[in-house]
C-alpha positions as semicolon CSV with decimal commas, in nm:
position;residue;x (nm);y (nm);z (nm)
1;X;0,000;0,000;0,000
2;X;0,163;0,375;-0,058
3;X;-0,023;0,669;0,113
4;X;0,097;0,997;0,221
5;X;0,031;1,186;0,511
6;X;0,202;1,429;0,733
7;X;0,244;1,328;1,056
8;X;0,156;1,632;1,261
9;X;0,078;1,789;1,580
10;X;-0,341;1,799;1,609
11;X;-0,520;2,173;1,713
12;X;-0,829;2,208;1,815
13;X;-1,045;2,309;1,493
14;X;-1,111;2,659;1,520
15;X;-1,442;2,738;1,708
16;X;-1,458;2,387;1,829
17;X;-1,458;2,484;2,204
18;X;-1,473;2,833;2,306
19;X;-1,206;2,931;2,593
20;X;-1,497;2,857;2,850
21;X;-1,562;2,523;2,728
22;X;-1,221;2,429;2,716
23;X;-1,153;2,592;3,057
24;X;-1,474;2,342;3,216
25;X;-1,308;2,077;3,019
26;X;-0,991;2,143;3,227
27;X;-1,187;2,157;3,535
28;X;-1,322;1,869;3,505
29;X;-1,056;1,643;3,426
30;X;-0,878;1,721;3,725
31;X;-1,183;1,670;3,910
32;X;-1,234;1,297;3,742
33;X;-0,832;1,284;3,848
34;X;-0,868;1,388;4,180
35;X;-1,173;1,272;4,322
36;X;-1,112;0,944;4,567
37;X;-1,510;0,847;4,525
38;X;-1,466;0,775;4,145
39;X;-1,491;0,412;4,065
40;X;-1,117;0,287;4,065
41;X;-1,027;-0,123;4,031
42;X;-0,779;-0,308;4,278
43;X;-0,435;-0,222;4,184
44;X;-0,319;-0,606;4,150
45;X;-0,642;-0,602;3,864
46;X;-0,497;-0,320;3,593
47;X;-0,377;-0,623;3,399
48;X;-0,328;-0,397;3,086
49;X;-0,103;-0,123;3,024
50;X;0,047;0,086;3,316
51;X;0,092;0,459;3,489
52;X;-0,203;0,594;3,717
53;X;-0,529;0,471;3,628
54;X;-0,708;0,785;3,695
55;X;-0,473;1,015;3,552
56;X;-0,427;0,817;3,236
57;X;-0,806;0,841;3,249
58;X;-0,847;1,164;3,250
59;X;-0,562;1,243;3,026
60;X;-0,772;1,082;2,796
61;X;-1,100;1,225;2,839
62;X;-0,946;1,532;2,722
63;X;-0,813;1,393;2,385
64;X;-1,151;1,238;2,280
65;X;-1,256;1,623;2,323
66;X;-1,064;1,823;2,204
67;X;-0,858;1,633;1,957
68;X;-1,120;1,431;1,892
69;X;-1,449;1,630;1,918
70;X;-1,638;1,353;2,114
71;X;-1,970;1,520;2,217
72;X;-2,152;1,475;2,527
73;X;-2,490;1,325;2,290
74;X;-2,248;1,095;2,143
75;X;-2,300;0,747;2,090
76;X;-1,955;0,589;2,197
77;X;-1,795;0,242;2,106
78;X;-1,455;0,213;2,327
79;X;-1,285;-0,157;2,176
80;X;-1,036;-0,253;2,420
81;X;-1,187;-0,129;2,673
82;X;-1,042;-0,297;2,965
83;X;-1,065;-0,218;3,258
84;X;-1,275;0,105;3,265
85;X;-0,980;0,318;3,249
86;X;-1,142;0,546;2,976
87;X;-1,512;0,478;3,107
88;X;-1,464;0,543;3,431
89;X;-1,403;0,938;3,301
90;X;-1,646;0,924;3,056
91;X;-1,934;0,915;3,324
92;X;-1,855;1,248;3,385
93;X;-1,910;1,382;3,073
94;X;-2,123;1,160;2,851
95;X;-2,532;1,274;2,880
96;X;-2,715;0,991;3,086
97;X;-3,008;1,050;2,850
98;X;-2,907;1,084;2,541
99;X;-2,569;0,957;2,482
100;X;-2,449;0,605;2,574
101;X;-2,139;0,410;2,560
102;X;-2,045;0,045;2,473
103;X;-1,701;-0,101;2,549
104;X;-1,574;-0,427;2,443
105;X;-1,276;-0,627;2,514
106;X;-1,146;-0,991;2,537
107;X;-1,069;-1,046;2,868
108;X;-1,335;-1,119;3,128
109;X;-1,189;-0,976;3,455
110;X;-1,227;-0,618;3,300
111;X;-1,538;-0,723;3,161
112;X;-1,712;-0,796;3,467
113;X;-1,562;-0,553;3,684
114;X;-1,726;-0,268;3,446
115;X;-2,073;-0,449;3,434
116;X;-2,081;-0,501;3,845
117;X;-1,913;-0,152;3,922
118;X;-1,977;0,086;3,644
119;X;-2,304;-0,011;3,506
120;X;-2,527;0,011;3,820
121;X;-2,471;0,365;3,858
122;X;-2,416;0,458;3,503
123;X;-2,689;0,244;3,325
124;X;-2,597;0,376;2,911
125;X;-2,250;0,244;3,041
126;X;-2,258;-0,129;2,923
127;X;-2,011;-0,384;2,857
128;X;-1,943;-0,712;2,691
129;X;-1,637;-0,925;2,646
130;X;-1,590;-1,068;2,297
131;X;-1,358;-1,415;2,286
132;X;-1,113;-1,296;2,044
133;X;-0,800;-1,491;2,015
134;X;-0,522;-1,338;2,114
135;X;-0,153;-1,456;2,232
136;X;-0,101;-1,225;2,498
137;X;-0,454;-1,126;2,666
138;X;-0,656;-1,420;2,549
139;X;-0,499;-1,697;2,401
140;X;-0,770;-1,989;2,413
141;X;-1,024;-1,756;2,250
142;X;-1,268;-1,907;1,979
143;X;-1,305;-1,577;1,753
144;X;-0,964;-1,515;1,511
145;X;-0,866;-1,165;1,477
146;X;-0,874;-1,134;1,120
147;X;-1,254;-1,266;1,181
148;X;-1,345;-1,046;1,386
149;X;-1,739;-0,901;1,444
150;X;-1,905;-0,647;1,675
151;X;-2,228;-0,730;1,749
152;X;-2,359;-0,406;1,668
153;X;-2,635;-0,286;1,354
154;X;-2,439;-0,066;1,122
155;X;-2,405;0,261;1,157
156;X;-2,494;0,288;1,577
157;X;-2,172;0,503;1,644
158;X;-2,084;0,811;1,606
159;X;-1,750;0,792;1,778
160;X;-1,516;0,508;1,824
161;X;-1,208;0,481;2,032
162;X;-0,958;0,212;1,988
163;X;-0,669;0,339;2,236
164;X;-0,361;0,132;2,235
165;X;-0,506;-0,169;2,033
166;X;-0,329;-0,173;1,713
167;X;-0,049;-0,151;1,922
168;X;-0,116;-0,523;1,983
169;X;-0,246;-0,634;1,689
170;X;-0,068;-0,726;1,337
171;X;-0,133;-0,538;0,998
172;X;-0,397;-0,808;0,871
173;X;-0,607;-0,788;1,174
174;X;-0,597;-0,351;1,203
175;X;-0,739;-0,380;0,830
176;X;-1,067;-0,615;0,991
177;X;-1,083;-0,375;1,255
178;X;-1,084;-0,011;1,011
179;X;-1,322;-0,278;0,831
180;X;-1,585;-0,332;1,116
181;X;-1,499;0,028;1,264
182;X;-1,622;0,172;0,940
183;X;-1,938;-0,017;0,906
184;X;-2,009;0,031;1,253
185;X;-2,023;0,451;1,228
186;X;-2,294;0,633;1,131
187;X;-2,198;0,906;0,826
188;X;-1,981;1,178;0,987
189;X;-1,853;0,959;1,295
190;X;-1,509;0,996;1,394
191;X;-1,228;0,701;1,482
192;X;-0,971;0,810;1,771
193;X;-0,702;0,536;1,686
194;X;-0,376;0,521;1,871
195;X;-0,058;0,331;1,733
196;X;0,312;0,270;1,690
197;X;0,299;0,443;1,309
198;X;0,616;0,391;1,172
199;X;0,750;0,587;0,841
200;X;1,132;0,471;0,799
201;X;1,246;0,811;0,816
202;X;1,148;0,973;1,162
203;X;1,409;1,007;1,451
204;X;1,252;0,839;1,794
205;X;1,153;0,483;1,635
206;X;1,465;0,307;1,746
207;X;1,390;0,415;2,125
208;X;1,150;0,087;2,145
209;X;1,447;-0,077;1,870
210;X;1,129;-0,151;1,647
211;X;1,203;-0,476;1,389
212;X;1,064;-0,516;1,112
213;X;0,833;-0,862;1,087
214;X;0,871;-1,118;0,827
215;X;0,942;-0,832;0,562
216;X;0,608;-0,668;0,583
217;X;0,434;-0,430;0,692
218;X;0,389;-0,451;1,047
219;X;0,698;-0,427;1,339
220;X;0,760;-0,551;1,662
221;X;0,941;-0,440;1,966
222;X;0,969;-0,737;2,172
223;X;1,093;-1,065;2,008
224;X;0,965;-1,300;2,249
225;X;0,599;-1,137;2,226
226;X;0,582;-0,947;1,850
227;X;0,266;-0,824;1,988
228;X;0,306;-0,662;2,320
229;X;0,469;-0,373;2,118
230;X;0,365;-0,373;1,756
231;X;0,388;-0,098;1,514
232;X;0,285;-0,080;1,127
233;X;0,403;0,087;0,834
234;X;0,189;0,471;0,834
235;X;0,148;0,446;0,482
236;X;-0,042;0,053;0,504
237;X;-0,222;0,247;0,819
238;X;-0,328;0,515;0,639
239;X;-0,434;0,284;0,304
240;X;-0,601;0,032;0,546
241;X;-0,844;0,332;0,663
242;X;-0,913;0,487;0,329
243;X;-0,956;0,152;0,171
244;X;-1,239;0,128;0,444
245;X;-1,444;0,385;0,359
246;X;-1,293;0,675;0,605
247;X;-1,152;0,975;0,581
248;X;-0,825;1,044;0,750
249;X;-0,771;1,372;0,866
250;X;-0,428;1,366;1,061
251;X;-0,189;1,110;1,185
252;X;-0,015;1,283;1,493
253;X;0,275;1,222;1,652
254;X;0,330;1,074;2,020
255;X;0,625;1,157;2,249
256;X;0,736;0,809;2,253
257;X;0,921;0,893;1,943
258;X;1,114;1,156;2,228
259;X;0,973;1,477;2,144
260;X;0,773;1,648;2,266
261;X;0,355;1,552;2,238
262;X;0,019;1,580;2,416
263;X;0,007;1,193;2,359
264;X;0,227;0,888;2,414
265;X;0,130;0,678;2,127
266;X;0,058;0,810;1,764
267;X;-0,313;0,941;1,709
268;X;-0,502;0,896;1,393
269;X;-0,817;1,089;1,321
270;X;-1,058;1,004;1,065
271;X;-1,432;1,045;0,942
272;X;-1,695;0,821;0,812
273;X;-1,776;1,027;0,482
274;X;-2,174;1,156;0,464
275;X;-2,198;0,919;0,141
276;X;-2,131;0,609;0,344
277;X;-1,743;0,625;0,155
């Protein structure tokens, strides 16, 4: 595949937020951050990914905002969602009447955590755990990744979040992902995508010594575990989500490259065209 797009840092589009809204925004991120009475999982249960849970989730809840435009009507799909990390935050913003969330994710302990702890008080907060096979977080699972199927009608989404996901996937399994993400939005939904997007010419890639696997199009990190650090080639990422019918507005870079960024991981932005294409 051969694409081209600048990797940049993301704005806010102008008159997105106004300096109030993204004042409130501030304000209440640090409240999600701060506040002890916020739902928050045993520390020996974070089973995926690291750094403070509520900080990382409210890091976050500013991203699908701002960068991302998620609106508090939305209807929100979050796929890996673990273990409420991103949920848990998301309370605080999304409308209880009008807007509702859906996360997904593999592995059962996060799965019913969220559904005994989150739901109850949060009822459009609902989650389900989807036996897809993976090596790392679920190997016995019956569902291949390059099979994979959200139980969802088309179109019941207008924003979807797939934070560090790709980053554990390989390249044929992010194209059945862009694949199902694209069916699954309704015409002018957005994707919020993190990943490892590398271009072959950037400085900052070596700092995880990236390799590249079997002479394709996808990398790894880690030998004994390809996918607890995989990155793909930006121009088969980029293809992958314009061959699926969405519009990619900006692939952004993270500060694991070791510059300076809002975000850790890259972020890719893109639309589900008015057309359906």
């Amino acid at each position: 595949m051969t694409a081209t797009l600048a990797l940049k840092q993301i704005l806010p589009e102008p008159g997105w937020m106004s300096p109030t809204e993204a004042v409130e925004l501030g304000r209440l991120a640090e409240s999600v951050q701060n506040n002890r009475f916020m739902p928050h999982p045993p520390p020996d249960s974070i089973y995926v990914g690291d750094g403070d849970y509520r900080a990382i989730g409210a890091e976050f809840l500013g991203h699908f905002v701002r960068l991302g435009r998620l609106k508090r009507h939305h209807r929100m799909l979050d796929i890996g969602c673990g273990i409420g990390r991103m949920a848990v935050p998301l309370t605080q913003y999304l409308d209880s009447e009008n807007a509702s969330y859906d996360g997904v994710d593999p592995v059962l302990e996060g799965i019913v955590w969220c559904t005994q702890t989150i739901t109850p008080a949060y009822p459009n907060f609902r989650f389900q755990r989807l036996d897809i096979a993976h090596p790392l977080y679920n190997p016995e699972g019956s569902l291949p990744g390059n099979q994979v199927q959200f139980g969802f009608a088309d179109g019941s989404f207008d924003f979807i979040s797939m934070v560090s996901v790709a980053t554990h996937l390989p390249p044929d399994e992010i194209v059945v992902y862009l694949k199902e993400v694209s069916r699954l939005l309704a015409p002018g939904g957005r994707l919020f995508l993190t990943a490892f997007a590398i271009d072959g010419r950037s400085t900052g890639q070596e700092r995880l010594r990236f390799q590249r696997w079997r002479e394709g199009p996808g990398w790894y990190a880690i030998e004994e575990a390809p996918l607890a650090a995989a990155g793909v080639d930006e121009a088969f990422l980029v293809e992958a989500a314009r061959d699926a019918g969405l519009a990619v507005e900006t692939l952004s870079r993270g500060h694991w490259r070791g510059i300076e960024a809002e975000h850790y991981q890259d972020l890719l932005l893109a639309t589900k065209g008015e057309g359906g294409r």
